[in-house]
C-alpha positions as CSV (number, residue, x, y, z in Angstrom):
1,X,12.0,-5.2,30.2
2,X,14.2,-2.2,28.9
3,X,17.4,-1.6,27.5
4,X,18.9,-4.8,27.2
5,X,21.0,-4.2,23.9
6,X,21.9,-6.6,21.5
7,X,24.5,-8.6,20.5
8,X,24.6,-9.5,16.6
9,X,24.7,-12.9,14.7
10,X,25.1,-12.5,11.2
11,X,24.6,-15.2,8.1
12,X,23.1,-17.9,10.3
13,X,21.8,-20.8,8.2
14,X,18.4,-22.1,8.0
15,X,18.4,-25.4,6.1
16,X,15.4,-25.5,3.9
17,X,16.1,-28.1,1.6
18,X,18.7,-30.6,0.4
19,X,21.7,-28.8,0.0
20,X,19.6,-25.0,0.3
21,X,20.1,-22.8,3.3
22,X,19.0,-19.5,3.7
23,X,21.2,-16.3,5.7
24,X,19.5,-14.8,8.7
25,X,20.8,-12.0,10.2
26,X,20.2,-12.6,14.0
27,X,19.6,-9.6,16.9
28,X,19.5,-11.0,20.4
29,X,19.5,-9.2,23.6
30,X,22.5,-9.0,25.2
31,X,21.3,-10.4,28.6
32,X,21.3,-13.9,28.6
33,X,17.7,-15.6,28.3
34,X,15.0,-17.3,26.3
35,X,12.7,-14.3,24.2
36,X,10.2,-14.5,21.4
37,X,11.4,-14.0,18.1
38,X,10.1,-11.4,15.5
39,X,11.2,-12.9,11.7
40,X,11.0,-11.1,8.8
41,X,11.1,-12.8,5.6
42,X,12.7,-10.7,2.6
43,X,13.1,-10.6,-1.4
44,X,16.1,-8.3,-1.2
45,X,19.5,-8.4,-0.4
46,X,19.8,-7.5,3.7
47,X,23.0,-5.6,3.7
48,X,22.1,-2.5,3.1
49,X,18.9,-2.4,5.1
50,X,20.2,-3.7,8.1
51,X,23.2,-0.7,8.0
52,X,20.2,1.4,7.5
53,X,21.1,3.4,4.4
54,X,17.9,4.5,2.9
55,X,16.7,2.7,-0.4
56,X,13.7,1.0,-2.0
57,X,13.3,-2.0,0.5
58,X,14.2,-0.7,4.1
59,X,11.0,-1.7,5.6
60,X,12.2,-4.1,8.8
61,X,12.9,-0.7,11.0
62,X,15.1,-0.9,14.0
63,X,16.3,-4.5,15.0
64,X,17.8,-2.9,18.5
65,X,13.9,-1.7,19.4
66,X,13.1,-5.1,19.5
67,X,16.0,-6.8,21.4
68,X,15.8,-3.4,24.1
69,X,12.1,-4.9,24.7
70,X,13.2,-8.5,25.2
71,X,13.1,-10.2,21.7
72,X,15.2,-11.6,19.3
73,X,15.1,-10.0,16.0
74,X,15.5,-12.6,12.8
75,X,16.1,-11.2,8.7
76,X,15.9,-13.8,6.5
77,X,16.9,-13.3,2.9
78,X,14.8,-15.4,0.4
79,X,16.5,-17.8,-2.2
80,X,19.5,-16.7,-4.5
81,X,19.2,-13.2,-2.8
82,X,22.0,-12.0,-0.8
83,X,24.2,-14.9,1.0
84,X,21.6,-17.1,0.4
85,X,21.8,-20.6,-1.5
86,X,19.5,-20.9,-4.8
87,X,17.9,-19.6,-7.6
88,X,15.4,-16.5,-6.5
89,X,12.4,-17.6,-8.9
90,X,9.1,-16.1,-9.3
91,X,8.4,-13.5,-6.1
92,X,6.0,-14.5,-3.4
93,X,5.7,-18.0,-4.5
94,X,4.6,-21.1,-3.2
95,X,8.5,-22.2,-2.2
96,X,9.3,-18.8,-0.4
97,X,6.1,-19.8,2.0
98,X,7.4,-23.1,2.4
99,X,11.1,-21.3,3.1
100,X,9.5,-19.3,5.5
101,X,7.6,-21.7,7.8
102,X,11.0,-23.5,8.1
103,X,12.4,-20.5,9.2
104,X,9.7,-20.1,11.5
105,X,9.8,-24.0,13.3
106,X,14.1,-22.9,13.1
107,X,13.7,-20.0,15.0
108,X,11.3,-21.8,17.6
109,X,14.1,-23.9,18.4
110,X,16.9,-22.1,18.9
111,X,18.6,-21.1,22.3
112,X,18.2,-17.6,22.5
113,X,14.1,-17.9,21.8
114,X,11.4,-19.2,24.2
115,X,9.6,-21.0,21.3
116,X,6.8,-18.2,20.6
117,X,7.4,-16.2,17.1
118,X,5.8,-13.3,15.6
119,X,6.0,-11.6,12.2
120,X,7.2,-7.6,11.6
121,X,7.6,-5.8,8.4
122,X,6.2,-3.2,6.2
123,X,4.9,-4.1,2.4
124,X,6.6,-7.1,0.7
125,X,7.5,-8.0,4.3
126,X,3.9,-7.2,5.2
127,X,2.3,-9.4,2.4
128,X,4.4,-12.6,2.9
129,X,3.2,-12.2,6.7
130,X,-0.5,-13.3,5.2
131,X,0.9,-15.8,3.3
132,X,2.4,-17.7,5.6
133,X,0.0,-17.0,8.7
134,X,-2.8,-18.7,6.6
135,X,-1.2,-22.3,7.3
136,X,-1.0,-21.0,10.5
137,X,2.5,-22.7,11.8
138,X,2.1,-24.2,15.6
139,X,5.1,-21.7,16.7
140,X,3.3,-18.2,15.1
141,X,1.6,-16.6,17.7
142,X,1.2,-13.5,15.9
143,X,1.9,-10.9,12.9
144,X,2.1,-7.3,12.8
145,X,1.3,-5.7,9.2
146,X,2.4,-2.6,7.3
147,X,0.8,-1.6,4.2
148,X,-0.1,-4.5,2.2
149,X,-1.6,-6.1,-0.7
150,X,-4.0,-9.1,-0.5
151,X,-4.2,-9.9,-4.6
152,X,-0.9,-9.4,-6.3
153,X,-2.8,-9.2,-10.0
154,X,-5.6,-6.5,-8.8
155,X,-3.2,-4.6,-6.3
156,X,-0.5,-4.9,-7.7
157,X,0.9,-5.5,-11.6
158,X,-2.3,-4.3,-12.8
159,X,-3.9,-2.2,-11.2
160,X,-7.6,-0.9,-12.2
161,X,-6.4,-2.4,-15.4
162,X,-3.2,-0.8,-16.1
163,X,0.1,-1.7,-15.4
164,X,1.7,-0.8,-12.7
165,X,5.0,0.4,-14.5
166,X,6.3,3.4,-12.6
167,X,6.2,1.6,-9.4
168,X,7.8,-2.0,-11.3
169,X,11.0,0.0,-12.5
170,X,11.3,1.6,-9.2
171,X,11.2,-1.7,-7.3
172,X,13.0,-3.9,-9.5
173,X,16.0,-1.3,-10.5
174,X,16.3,-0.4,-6.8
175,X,16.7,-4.1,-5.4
176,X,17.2,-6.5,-8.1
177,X,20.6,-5.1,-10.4
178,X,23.5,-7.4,-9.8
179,X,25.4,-4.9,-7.7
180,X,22.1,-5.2,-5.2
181,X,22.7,-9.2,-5.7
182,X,26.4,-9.3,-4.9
183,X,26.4,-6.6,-2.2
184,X,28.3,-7.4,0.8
185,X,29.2,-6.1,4.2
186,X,30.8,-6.7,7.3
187,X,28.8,-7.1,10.1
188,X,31.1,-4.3,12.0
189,X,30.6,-2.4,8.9
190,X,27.0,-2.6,8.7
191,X,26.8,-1.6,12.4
192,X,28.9,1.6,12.0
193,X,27.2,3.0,9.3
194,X,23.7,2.4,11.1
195,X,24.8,3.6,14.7
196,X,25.8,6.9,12.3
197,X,22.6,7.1,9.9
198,X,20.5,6.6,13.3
199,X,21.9,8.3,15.7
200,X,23.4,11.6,15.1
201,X,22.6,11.6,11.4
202,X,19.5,11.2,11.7
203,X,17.7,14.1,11.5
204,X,19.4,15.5,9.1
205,X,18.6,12.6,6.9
206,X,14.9,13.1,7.9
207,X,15.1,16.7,6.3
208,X,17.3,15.6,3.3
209,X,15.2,12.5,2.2
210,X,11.6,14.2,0.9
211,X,13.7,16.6,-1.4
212,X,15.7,13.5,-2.8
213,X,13.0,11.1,-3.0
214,X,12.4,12.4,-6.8
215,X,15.7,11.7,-7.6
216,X,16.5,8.6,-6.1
217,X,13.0,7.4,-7.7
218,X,14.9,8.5,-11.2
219,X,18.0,6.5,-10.1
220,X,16.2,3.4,-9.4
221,X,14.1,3.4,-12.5
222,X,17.2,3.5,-15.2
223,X,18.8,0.8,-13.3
224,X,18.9,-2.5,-14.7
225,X,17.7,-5.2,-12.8
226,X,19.1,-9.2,-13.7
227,X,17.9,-10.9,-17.0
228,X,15.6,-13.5,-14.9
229,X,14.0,-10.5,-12.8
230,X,14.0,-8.6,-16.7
231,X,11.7,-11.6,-17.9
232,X,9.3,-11.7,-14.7
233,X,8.9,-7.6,-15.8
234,X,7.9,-8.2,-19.2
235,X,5.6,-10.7,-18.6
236,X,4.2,-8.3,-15.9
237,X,3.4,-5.4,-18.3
238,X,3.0,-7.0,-21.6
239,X,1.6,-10.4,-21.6
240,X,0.0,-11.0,-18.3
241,X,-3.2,-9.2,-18.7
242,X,-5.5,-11.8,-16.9
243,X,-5.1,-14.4,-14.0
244,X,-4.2,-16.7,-17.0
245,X,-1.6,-15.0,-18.5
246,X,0.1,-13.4,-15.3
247,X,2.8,-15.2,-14.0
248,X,2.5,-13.4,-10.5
249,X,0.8,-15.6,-7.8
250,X,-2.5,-14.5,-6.9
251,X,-2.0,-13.9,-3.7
252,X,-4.3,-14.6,-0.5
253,X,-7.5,-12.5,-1.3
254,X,-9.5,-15.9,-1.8
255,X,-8.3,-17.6,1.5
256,X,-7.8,-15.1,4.2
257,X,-10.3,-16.9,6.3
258,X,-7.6,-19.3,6.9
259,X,-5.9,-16.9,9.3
260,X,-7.0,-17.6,13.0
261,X,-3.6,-15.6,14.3
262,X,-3.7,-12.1,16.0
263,X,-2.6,-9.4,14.0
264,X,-2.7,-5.8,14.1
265,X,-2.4,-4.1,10.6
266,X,-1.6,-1.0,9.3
267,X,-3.2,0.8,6.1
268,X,-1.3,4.0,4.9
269,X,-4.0,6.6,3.6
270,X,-1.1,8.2,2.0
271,X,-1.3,5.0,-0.5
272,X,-2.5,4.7,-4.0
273,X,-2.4,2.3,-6.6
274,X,-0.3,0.2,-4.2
275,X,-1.6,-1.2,-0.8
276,X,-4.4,0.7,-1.4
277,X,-6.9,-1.8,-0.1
278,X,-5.0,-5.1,1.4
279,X,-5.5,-3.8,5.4
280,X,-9.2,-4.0,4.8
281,X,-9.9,-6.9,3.3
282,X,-7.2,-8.9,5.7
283,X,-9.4,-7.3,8.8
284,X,-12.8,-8.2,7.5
285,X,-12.3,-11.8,6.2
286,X,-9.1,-13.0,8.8
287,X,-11.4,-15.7,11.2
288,X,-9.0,-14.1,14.2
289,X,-11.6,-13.4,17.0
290,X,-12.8,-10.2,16.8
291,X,-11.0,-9.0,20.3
292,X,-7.4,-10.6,18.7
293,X,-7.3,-8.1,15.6
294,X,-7.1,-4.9,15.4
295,X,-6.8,-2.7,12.1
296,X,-5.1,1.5,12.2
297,X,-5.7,3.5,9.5
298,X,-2.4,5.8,9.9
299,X,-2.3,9.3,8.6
300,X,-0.1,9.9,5.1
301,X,3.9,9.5,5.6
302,X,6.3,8.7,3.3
303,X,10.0,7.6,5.0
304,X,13.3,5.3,4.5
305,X,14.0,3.3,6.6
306,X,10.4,2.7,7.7
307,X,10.5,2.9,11.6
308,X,6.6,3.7,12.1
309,X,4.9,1.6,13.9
310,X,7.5,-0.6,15.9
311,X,6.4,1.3,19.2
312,X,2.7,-0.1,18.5
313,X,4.3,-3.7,17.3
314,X,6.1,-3.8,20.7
315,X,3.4,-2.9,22.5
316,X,0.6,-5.8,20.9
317,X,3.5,-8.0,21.2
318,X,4.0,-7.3,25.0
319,X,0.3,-7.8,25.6
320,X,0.3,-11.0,23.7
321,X,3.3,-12.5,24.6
322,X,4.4,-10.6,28.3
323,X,1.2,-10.7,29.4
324,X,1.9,-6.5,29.8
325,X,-1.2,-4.5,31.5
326,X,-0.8,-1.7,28.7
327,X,-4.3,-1.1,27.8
328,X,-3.5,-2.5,24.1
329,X,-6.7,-5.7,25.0
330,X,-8.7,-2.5,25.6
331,X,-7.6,-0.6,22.4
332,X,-10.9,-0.2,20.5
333,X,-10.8,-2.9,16.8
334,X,-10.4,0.2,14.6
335,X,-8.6,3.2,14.9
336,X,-8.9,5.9,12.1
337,X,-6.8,9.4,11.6
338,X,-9.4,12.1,10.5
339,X,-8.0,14.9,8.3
340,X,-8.6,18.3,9.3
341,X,-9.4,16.9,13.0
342,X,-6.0,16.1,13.4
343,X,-7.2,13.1,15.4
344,X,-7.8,9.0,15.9
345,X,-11.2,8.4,15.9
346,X,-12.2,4.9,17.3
347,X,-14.9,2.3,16.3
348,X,-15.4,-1.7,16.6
349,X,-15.7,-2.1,12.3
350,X,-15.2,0.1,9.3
351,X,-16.9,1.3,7.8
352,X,-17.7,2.5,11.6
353,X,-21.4,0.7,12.0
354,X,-22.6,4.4,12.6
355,X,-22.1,5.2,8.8
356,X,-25.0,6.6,7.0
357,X,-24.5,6.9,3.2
358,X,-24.8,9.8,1.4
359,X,-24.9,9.9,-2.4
360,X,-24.0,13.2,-3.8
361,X,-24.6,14.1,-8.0
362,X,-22.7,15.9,-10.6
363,X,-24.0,18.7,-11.9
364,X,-22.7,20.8,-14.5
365,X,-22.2,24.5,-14.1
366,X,-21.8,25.2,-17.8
367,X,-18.6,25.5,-20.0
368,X,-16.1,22.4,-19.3
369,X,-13.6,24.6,-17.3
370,X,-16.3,25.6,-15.0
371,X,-16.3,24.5,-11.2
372,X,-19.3,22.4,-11.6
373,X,-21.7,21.3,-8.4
374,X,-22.2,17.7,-6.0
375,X,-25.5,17.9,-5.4
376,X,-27.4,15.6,-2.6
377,X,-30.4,15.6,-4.3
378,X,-31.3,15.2,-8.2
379,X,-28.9,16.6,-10.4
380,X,-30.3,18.3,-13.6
381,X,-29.3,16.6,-16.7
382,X,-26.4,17.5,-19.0
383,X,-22.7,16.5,-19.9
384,X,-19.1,17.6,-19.2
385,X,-16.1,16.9,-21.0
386,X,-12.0,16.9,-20.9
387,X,-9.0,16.1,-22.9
388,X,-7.1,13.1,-22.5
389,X,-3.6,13.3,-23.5
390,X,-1.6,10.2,-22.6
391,X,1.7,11.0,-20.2
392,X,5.2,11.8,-21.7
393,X,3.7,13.2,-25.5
394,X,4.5,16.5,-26.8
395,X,1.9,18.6,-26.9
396,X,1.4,22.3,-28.4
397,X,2.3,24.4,-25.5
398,X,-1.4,26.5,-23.9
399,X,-3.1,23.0,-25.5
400,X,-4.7,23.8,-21.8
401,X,-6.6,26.5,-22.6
402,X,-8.0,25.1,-25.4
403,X,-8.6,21.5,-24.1
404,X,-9.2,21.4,-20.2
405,X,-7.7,18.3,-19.0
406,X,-9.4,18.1,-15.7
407,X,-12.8,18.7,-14.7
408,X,-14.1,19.9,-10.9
409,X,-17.1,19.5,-8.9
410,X,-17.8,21.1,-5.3
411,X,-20.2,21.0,-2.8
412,X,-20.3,23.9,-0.2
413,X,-20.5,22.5,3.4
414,X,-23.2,24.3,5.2
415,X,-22.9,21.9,8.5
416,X,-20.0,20.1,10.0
417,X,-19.8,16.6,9.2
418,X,-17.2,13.8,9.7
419,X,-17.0,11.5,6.5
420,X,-15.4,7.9,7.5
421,X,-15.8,5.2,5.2
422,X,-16.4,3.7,2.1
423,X,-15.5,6.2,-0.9
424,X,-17.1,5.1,-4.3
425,X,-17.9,6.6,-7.9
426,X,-20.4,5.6,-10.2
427,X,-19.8,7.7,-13.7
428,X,-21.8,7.5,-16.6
429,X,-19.0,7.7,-19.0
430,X,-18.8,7.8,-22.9
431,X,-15.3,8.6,-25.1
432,X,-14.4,9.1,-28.7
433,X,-11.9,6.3,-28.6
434,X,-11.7,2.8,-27.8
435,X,-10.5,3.3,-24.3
436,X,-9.0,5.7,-22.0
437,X,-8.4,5.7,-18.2
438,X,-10.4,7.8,-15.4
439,X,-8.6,8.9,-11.8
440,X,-11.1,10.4,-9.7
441,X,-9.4,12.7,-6.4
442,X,-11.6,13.8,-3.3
443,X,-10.7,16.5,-1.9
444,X,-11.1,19.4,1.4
445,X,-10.7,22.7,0.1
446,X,-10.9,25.1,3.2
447,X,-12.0,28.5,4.2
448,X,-8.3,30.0,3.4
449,X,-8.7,28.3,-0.3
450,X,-5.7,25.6,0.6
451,X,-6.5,22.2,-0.6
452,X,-6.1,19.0,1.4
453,X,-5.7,15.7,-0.1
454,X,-8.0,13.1,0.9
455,X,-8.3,10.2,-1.2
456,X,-8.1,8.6,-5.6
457,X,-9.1,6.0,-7.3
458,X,-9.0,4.9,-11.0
459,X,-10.2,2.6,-13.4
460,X,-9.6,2.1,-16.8
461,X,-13.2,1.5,-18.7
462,X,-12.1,-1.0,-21.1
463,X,-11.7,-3.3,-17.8
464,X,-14.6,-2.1,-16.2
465,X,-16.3,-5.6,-15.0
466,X,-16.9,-5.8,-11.4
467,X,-15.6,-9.1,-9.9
468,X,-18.7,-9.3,-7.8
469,X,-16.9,-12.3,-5.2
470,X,-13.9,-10.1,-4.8
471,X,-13.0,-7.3,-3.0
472,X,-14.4,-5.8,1.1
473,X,-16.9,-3.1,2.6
474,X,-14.4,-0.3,1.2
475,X,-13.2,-1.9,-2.1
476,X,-15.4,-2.8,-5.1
477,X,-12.8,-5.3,-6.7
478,X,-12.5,-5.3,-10.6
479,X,-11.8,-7.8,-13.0
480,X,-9.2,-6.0,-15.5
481,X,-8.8,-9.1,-17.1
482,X,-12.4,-9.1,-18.9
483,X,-11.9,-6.1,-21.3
484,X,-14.5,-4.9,-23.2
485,X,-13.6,-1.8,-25.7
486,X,-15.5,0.5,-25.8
487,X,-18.2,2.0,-28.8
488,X,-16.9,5.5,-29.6
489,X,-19.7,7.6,-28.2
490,X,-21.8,5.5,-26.6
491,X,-21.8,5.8,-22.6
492,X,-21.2,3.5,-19.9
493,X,-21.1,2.7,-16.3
494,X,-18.1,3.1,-14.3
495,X,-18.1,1.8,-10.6
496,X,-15.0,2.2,-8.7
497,X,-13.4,2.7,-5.3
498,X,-11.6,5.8,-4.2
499,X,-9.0,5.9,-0.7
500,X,-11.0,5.3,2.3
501,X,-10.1,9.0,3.7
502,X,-11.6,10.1,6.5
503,X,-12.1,13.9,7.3
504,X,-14.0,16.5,8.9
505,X,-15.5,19.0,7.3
506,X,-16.2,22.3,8.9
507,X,-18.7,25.0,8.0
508,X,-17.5,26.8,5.3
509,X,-15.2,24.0,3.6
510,X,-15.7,22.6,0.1
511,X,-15.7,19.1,-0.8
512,X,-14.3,18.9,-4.0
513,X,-13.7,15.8,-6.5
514,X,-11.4,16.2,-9.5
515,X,-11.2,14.2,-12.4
516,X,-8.7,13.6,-15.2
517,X,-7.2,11.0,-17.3
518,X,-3.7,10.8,-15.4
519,X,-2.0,10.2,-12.0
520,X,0.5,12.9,-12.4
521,X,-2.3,15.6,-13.0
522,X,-4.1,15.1,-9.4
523,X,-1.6,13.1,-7.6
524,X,0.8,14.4,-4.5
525,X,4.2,13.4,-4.1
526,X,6.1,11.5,-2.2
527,X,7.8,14.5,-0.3
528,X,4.7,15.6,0.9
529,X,3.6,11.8,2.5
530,X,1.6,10.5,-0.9
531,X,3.6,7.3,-2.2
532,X,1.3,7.8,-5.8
533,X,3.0,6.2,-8.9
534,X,2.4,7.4,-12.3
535,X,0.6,5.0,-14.7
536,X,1.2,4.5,-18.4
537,X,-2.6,6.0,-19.2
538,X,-5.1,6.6,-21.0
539,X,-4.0,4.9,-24.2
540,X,-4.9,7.1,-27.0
541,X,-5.5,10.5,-26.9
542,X,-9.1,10.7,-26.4
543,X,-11.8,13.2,-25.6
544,X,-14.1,12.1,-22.4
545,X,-17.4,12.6,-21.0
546,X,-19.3,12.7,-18.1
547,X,-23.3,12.4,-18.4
548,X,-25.4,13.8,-15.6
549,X,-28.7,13.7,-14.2
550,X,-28.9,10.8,-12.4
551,X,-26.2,8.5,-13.9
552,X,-23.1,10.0,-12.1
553,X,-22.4,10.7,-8.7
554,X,-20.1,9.8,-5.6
555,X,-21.2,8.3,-2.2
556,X,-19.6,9.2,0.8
557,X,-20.6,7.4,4.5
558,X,-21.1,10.6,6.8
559,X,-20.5,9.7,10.8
């Protein structure tokens, strides 16, 4: 089934309590005919993602892929948002899963749709996906999932212990100001402006966007969003700092056996600090049969409107739903992009069951602004330290030569080796303050000298406790919410979780793991595939130190 076009039928009402109805935007083929529908359930206003005009939030992709293929494409705007009736209220809430397995049993119903329904979107469209597929409604036959968060307090408002406010003010000032609230559009309008971003303009808005993305981040963050989404914010960053205090739901880390539905989802190694983790805890505790799920671990991109992945979607959905002999029952549970191979790499878990574990130490090679040495065997004692200088001061300029802010560690590759898997560090870790904050980045330096970014992870050490009935096989989860300060001088253990990043590393290469204090100081940008957001860390400036010889090292799981 090809080509069938669509024929558009916008702010359609789905009645979901007395008096309450919510506005779907509703993509049918043109042909006449029953199809499955593919919903997705938003926070944000649809206008201006359905005309395609590249924001924050456009993260539905294409509705016309889906109604070519035989499938009737449903956007459904969440209460008080857009030409919906209500008040919004707190994000991914009880009531907005409630909302959306209404819309679900509405869509079954309706003439265009055969009864089966399936679930498409990226992120926030992503996580309410879970949400609802854990009460697993008689109509859902399946969701397809797109970088995603599983607990909204560890992944998401405070993450490693910190919160998350570069990434707040760009989400909120980007969809929630009351010009995103009152937007409208024709239908006609919308259509225009969509046929012209995706069609001829297209390409050129491919170049433009990774040189603008800076700026439009800076846009979105001085914007100011409505009082009531103003009040969610500040509870965010200053007085929820535990699963008491937080007034974001927790999320659907604690149930995700409930899930029985196939799925396929999506983790973005080009992630951090936001949907860093959620694909692989959904994969390894969803009770889906293990021949119904299916988890990708996609190679770093960064792009508005977010089309990746609709080709797959279509594809598991025509298996599921069509019955289509494309191989997709014969796709292997895991498939994994190796940097530096260039390639997907297939395997029936991950970590991949072949995995051996290899711990490598830090050594010290001297002075603090030495390149100092992983080791795989027993690292001579010692210490290392750097400056921690909390983002946005003013500091004496050439402070860096006199206070390194970073330190390095390499380890010379003498024998090719593919590393997929879990990524951890242990640091023995003392400071002169009460607190600070550590980001750790693994990375492939090759022959030529070029860098390649693999993976980071952070942790602040006042929140060091490890929530022990948390987290997956890739993810050791923390509990940010028991903070302990710490005693200048005196060291501790820090155990945290870096990107999953799989690579190959040839003869010749380096491994090399970098760590400072702040995001902006090892991070990548979003122009270059990395969607990293800048944290308000360390807290005071502080000088930090790594102890060796036996007390701080990484573990990588070669293949």
């Amino acid at each position: 089934m090809d080509h069938l076009g669509n024929l558009v039928f916008p702010d359609q009402r789905i009645g979901v309590d007395e008096g309450i109805s919510l506005s779907a935007d509703v993509y049918t083929p043109k042909a006449p005919g029953r199809y499955p529908a593919v919903l997705s359930f938003t926070a944000y206003n649809t206008e201006r993602l359905t005309a395609g005009i590249p924001s924050g939030s456009n993260e539905i992709g294409s509705p016309s892929v889906f109604t070519d293929r035989g499938y009737g494409r449903v956007i459904i705007s969440r209460r008080g948002m857009g030409r919906s009736d209500g008040d919004t209220g707190m994000f991914l809430s009880d009531r907005d899963v409630d909302d959306y397995e209404k819309a679900i049993a509405w869509a079954a119903i309706q003439p265009w749709c055969n009864g089966d329904v399936v679930l498409f979107g990226t992120s926030y469209f992503g996580m309410t996906q879970l949400q609802v597929a854990l009460r697993n409604p008689p109509a859902l036959k399946a969701f397809f999932a797109n970088e995603i968060c599983t607990d909204y307090f560890r992944h998401l408002v405070q993450f490693g212990g910190v919160p998350a406010l570069h990434f707040l003010n760009i989400w909120m000032g980007s969809n929630f100001t009351q010009e995103q609230f009152d937007s409208r559009m024709g239908s006609d309008q919308r259509a225009l402006i969509s046929q012209l971003l995706n069609g001829p303009l297209r390409p050129m808005v491919e170049r433009m966007l990774p040189r603008r993305v800076d700026g439009m981040f800076e846009k979105f963050m001085s914007a100011t969003p409505i009082e009531d989404v103003r009040k969610i914010y500040a509870n965010w960053l200053f007085d929820g700092k535990s699963r008491d205090t937080t007034t974001i739901p927790l999320g659907p880390a604690g149930t995700l056996e409930q899930i029985k539905v196939p799925f396929v989802t999506v983790e973005n190694l080009g992630y951090f600090n936001l949907h860093q983790f959620g694909s692989y805890e959904l994969f390894e505790k969803a009770c889906t049969p293990a021949d119904n799920k299916w988890l990708i671990l996609a190679q770093p991109t960064y792009d508005l409107p977010v089309f990746s992945w609709q080709g797959e979607a279509l594809a598991f959905f025509d298996h599921l739903l069509y019955g289509t002999e494309n191989g997709y029952s014969q796709q292997a549970a895991v498939r994994y992009w190796v940097e530096g191979a260039e390639r997907f790499e297939e395997a029936a878990t991950f970590p991949p069951a072949r995995a051996k574990t290899i711990r490598l130490e830090l050594e010290s090679a001297g002075a603090d602004t030495a390149v100092h040495r992983l080791v795989p065997g027993g690292a001579a004692e010692g210490s290392n330290s750097w400056a921690a200088v909390p983002i946005g001061l003013p500091v004496l300029g050439g402070l860096e030569d006199v206070a390194n802010p970073t330190l390095a560690f390499e380890l010379l590759v003498t024998e090719e080796m593919l590393l997929a898997g879990a990524v951890t560090a242990h640091l023995r870790f003392s400071c002169n303050e009460i607190d600070s904050y550590v980001v750790a980045r693994l990375s492939r330096v090759d022959t030529a000298g070029e860098r390649h970014h693999l993976s980071l992870g952070a942790l602040r050490p006042a929140g060091r406790t490890v929530d022990l009935g948390a987290g997956s096989a890739v993810e050791i989860a923390v509990n940010s919410g028991d903070r302990r300060p710490l005693v200048p001088g005196r060291p501790v253990d820090l155990r945290f979780s870096l990107t999953p990043a799989p690579t190959l590393l040839l003869v010749g290469d380096r491994l090399r793991l970098d760590v400072a204090s702040r995001t902006d100081l090892l991070r990548k940008g979003v122009g270059e595939g990395f969607a990293h957001f800048d944290l308000p860390v360390p807290p005071y400036l502080s000088r930090n130190t790594l102890h060796f010889g036996g007390g701080s090292w990484i573990e990588v799981d070669r293949n």
